[in-house]
N, C-alpha and C positions, 0 to 999 in steps of 0.2 A: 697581652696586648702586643707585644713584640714579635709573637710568632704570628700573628695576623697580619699586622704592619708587613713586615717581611715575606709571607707567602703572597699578599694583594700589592706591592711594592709601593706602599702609601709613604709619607712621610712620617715623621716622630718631632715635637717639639715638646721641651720640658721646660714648664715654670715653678719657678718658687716664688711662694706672696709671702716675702718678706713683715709686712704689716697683717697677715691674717688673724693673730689674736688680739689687734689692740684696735680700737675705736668701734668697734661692733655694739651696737642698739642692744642695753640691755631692757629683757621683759619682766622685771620681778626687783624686788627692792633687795639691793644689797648695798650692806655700811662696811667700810675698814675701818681701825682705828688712824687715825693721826700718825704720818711717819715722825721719827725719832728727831729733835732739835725743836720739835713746837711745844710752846711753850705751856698750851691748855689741855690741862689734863680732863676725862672725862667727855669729851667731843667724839666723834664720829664723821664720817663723810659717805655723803650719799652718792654712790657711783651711779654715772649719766650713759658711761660706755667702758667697754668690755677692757681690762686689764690682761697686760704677760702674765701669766700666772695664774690667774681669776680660773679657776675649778669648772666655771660655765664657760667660759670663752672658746674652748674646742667647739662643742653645740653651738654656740652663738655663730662662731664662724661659720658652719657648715648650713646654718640657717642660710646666714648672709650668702653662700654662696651658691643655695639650692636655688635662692629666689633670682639673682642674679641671669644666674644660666636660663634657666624658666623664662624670663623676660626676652632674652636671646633666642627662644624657639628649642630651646636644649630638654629632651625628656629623660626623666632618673630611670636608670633599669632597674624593673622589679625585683629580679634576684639577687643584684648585689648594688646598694645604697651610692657606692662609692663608683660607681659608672654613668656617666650622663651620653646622651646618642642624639643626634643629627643628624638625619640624610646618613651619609657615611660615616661623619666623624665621630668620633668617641672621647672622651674625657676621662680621664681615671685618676681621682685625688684621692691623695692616702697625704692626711694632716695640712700641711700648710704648699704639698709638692702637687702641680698637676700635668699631667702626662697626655696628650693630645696628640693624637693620629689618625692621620686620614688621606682619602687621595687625593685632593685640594688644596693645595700649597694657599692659595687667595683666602680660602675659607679660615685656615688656621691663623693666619695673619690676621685678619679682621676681627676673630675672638678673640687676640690676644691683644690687640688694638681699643676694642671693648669692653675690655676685663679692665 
């Protein structure tokens, strides 16, 4: 994306979504046990949203964030999952980082205003 950027003289902004594994809508029943200092043994907790850690929470994010973009007019490219496209601008998320170029200064500020 960089040697694109740079042959088309577009812009490059980079985010990191700090909160991308925690609060995501989970789809499927998952229980922890009870953290350590409580006092009822044999309980469980039915998680409502996506935990740091939580094994589904990568996918859950990437959910949250297909659907996001999509509502924004953003299309996933075929070939590779981790590219979204607009008009010109391009998205490239790898984990919780997103990489954003295009030749629209206005355009990339208003995704990331919308994000």
């Amino acid at each position: 994306m960089f040697a694109l950027a740079a042959k088309n003289n577009w812009h490059i902004h980079q985010m990191d979504v700090k909160t991308a594994f925690l609060y995501g809508d989970i789809d499927a029943d998952i229980f922890v046990e009870l953290p350590p200092g409580y006092e009822q043994t044999g309980k469980v907790c039915k998680l409502k949203k996506a935990l740091y850690g939580l094994k589904q929470a990568p996918r859950i994010w990437y959910q949250t964030l297909t659907k996001a973009l999509r509502t924004l007019g953003y299309e996933l490219c075929l070939h590779d999952y981790a590219v979204f496209k607009k008009g010109e601008t391009l998205i490239l998320a790898y984990v919780d980082d997103l990489l954003i170029a295009g030749p629209d200064l206005n355009e990339i500020n208003q995704l990331k205003a919308d994000l």
